[in-house]
C-alpha positions as CSV (number, residue, x, y, z in Angstrom):
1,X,64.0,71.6,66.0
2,X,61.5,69.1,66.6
3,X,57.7,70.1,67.5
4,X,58.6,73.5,64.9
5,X,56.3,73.9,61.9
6,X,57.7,74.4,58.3
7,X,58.2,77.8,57.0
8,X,55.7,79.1,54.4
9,X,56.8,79.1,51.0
10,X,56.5,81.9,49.3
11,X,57.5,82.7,45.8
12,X,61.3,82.8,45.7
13,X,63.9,80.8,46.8
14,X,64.2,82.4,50.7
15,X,60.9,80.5,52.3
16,X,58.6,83.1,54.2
17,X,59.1,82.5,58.1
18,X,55.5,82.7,59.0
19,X,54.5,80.0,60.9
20,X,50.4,81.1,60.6
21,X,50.6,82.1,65.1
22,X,50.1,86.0,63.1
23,X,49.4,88.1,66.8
24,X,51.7,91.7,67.2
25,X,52.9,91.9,70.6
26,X,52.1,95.4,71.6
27,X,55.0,95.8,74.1
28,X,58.1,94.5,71.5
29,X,55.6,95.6,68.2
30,X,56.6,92.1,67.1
31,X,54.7,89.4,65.6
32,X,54.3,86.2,68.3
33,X,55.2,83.6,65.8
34,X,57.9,85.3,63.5
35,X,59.1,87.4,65.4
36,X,59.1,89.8,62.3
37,X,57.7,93.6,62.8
38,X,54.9,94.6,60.8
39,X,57.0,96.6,58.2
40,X,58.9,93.1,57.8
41,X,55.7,91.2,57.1
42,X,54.3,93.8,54.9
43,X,57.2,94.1,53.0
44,X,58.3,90.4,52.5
45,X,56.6,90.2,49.0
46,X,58.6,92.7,47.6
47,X,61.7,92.6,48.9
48,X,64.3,90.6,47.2
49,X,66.3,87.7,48.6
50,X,69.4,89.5,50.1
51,X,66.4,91.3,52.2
52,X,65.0,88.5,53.2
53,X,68.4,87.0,54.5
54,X,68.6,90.2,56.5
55,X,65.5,89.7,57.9
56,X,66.1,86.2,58.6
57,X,68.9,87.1,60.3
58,X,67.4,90.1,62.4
59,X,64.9,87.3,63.5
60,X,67.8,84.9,64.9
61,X,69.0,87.8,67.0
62,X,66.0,88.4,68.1
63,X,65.4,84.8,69.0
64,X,68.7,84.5,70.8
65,X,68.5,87.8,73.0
66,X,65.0,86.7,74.1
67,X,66.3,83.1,74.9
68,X,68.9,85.1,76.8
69,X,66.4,86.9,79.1
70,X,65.1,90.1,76.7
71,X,62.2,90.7,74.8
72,X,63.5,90.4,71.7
73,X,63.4,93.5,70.1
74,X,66.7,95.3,68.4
């Protein structure tokens, strides 16, 4: 992915995947550069790493059905 920032690192070995573009879309009620929603991002801290993997991979779906024409959310 060329152009694409670096993921945060948080503590942990899953790195955060805030890329610091923090604005919540009001229509989808997701975050414009994470795609996260705001439970996500308020949870990330705490969670452990099999939540963060699930988060992760809630984000790549929402990535693909927005490449595919929605808006992302599940």
């Amino acid at each position: 992915m060329s152009g694409a920032r670096r993921p945060v690192t948080a503590s942990g070995s899953v790195p955060s995947p805030c890329v610091s573009v923090c604005v919540i879309d009001q229509r989808t009620g997701l975050c414009a550069g994470c795609l996260r929603t705001l439970d996500e991002i308020a949870s990330w801290s705490v969670c452990d790493d099999d939540g963060k993997r699930a988060v992760l991979a809630a984000i790549a779906e929402r990535r693909g059905r927005s490449a595919a024409g929605g808006d992302g959310r599940g």
